[in-house]
TIVO-2410 file (N, C-alpha, C; in nm, 3 decimals):
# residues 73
REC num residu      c1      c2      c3 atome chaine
REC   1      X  -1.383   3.286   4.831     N      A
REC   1      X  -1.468   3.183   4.887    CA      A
REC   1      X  -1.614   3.209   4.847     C      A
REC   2      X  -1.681   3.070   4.763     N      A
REC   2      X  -1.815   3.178   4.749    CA      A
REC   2      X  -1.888   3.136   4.866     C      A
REC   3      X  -1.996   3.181   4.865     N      A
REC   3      X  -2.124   3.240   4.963    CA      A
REC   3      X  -2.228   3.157   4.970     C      A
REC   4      X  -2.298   3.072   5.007     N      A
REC   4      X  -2.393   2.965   5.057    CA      A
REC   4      X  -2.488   3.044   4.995     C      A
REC   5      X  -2.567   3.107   4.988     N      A
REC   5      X  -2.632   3.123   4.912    CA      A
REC   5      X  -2.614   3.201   4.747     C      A
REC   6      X  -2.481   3.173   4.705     N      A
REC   6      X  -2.462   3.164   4.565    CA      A
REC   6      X  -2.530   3.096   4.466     C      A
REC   7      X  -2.627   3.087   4.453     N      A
REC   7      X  -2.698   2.958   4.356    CA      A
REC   7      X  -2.679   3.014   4.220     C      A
REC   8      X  -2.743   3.153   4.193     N      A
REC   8      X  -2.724   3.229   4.016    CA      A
REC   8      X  -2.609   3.146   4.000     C      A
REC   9      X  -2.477   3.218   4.089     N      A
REC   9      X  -2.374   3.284   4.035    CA      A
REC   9      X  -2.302   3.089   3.980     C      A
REC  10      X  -2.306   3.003   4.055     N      A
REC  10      X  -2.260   2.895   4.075    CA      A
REC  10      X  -2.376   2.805   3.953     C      A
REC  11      X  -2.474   2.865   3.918     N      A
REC  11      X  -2.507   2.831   3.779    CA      A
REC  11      X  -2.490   2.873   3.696     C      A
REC  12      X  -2.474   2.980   3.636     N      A
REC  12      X  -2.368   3.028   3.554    CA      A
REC  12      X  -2.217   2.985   3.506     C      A
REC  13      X  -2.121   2.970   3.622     N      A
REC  13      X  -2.012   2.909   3.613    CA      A
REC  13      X  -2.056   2.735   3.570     C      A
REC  14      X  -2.140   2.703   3.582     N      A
REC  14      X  -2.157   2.581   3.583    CA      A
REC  14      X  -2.205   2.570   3.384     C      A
REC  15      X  -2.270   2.660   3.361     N      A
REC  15      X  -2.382   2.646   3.241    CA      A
REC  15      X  -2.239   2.726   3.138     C      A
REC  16      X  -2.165   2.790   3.206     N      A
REC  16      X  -2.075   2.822   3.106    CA      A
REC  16      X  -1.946   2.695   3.109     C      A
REC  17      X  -1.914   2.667   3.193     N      A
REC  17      X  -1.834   2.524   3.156    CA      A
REC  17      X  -1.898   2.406   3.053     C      A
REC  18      X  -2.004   2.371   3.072     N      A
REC  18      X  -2.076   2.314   3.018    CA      A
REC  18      X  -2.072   2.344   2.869     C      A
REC  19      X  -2.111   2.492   2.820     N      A
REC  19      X  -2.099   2.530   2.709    CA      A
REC  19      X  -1.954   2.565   2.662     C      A
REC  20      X  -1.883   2.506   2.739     N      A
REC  20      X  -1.709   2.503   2.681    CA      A
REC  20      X  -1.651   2.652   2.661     C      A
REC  21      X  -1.698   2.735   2.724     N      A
REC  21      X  -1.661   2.904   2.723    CA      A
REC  21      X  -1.569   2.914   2.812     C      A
REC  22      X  -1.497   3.029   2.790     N      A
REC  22      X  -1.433   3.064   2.928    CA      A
REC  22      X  -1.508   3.189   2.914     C      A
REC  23      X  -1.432   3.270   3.065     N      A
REC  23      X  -1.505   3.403   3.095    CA      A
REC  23      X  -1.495   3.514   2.972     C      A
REC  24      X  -1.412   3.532   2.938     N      A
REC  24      X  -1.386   3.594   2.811    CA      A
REC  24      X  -1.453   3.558   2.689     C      A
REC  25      X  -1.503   3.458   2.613     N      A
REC  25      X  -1.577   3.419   2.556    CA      A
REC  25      X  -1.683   3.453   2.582     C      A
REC  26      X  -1.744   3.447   2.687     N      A
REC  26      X  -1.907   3.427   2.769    CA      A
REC  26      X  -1.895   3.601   2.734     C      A
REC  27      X  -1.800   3.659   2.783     N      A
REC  27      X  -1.818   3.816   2.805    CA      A
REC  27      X  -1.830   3.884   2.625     C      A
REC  28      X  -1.760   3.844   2.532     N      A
REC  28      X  -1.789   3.861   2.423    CA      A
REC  28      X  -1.893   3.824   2.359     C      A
REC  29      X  -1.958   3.718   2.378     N      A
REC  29      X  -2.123   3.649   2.348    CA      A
REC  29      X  -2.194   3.808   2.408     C      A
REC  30      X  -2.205   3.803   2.573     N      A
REC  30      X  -2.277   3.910   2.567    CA      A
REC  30      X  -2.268   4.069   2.575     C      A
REC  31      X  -2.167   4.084   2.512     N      A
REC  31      X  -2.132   4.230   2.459    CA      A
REC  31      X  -2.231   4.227   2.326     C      A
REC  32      X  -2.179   4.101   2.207     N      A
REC  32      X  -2.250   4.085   2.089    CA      A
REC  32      X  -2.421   4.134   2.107     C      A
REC  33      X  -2.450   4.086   2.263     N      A
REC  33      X  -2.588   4.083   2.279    CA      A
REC  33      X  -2.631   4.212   2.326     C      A
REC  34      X  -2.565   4.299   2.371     N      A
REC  34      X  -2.569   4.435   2.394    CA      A
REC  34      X  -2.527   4.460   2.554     C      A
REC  35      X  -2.463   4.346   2.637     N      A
REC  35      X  -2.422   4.381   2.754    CA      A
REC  35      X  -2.292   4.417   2.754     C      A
REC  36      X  -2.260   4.531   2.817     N      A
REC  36      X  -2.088   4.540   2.792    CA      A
REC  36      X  -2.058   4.546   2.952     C      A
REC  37      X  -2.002   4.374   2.958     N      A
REC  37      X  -1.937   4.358   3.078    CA      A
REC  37      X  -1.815   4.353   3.081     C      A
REC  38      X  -1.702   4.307   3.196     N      A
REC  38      X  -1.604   4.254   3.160    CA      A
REC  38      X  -1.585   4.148   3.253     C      A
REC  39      X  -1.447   4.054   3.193     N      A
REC  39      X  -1.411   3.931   3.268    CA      A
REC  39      X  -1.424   3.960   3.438     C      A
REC  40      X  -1.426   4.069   3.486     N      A
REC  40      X  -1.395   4.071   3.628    CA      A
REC  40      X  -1.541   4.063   3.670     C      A
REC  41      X  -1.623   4.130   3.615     N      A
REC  41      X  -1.753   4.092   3.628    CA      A
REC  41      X  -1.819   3.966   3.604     C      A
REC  42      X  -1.793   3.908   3.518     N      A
REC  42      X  -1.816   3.716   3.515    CA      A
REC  42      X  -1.795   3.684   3.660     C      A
REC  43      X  -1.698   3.713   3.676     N      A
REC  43      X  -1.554   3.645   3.811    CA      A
REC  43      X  -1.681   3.651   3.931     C      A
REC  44      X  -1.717   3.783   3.942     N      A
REC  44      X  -1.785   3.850   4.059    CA      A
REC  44      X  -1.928   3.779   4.054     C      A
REC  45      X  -2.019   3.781   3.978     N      A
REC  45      X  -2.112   3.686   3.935    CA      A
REC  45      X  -2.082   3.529   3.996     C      A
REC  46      X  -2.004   3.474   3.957     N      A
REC  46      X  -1.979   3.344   4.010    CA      A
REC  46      X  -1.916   3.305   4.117     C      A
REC  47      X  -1.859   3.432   4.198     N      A
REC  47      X  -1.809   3.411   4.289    CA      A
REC  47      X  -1.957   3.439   4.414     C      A
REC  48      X  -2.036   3.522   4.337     N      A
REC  48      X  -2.083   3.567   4.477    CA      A
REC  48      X  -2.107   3.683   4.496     C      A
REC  49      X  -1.982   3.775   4.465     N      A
REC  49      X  -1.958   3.856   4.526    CA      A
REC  49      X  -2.093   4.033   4.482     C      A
REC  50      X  -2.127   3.963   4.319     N      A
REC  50      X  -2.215   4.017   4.292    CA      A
REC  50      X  -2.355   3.945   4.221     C      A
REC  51      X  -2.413   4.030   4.181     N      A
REC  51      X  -2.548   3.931   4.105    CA      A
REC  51      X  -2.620   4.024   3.988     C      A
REC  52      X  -2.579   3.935   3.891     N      A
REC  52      X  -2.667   4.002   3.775    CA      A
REC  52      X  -2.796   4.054   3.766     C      A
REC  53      X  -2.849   4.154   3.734     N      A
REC  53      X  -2.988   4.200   3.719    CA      A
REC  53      X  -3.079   4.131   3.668     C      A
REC  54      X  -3.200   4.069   3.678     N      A
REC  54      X  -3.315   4.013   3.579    CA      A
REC  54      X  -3.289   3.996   3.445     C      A
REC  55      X  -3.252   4.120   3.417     N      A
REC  55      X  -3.279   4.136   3.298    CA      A
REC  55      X  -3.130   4.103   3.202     C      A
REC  56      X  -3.067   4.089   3.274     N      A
REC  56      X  -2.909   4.043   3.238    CA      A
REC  56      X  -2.909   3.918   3.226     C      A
REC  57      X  -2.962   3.831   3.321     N      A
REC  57      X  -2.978   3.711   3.344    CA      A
REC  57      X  -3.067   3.654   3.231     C      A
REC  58      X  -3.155   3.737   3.132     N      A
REC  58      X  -3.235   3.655   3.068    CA      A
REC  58      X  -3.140   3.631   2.947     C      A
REC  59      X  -3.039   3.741   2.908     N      A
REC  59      X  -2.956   3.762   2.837    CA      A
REC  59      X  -2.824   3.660   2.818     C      A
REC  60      X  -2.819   3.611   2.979     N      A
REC  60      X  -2.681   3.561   3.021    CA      A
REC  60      X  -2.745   3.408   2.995     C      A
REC  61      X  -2.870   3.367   2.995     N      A
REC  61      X  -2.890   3.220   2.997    CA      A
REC  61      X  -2.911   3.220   2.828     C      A
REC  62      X  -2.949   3.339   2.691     N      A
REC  62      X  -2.944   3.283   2.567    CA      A
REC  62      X  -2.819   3.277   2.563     C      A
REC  63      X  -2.726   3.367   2.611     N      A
REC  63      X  -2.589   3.330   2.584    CA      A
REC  63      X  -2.529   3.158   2.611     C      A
REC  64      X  -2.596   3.132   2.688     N      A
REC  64      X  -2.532   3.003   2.742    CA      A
REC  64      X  -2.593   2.891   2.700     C      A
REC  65      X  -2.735   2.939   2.623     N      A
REC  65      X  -2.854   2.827   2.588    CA      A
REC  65      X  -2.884   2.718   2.706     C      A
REC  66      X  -2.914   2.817   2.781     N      A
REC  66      X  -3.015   2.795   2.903    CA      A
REC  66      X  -3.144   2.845   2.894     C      A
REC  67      X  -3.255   2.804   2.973     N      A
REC  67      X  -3.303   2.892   2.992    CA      A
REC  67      X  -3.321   2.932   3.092     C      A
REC  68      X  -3.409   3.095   3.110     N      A
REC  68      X  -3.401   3.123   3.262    CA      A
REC  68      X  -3.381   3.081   3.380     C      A
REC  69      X  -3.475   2.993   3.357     N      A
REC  69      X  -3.558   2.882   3.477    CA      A
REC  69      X  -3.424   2.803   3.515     C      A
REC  70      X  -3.327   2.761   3.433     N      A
REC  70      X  -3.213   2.698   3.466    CA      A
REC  70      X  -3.158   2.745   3.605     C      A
REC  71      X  -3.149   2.887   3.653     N      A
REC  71      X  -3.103   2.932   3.760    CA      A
REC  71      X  -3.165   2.938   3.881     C      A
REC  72      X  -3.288   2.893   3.873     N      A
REC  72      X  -3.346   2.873   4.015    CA      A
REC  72      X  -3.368   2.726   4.027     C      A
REC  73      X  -3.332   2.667   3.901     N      A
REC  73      X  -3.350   2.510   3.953    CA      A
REC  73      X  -3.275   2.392   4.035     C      A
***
């Protein structure tokens, strides 16, 4: 169930549908980029349950060709 105040995580899932990825995809984009996550970590991100760092996030929106600002908007 996610969390009322999920906003990142629920833009992300949103900005990666959009960009026609699945989690696995998205997670290989940013390995390429030097993050080595995995699918369960996407999962957790969009669920809620966790939240990417700043600095992950600047990473996670070129991946998605967002930009930052996309996640607080």
């Amino acid at each position: 169930m996610r969390q009322k105040s999920n906003t990142i995580g629920i833009k992300i899932e949103e900005a990666r549908k959009k960009a026609g990825l699945s989690r696995r995809k998205l997670m290989m984009g940013l390995k390429r980029r030097g993050v080595d996550i995995t699918e369960a970590t996407i999962f957790n991100w969009e669920s809620g349950a966790t939240v990417p760092t700043a600095d992950r996030l600047i990473i996670i929106a070129k991946a998605l060709n967002v930009t930052p600002n996309f996640f607080w908007s």
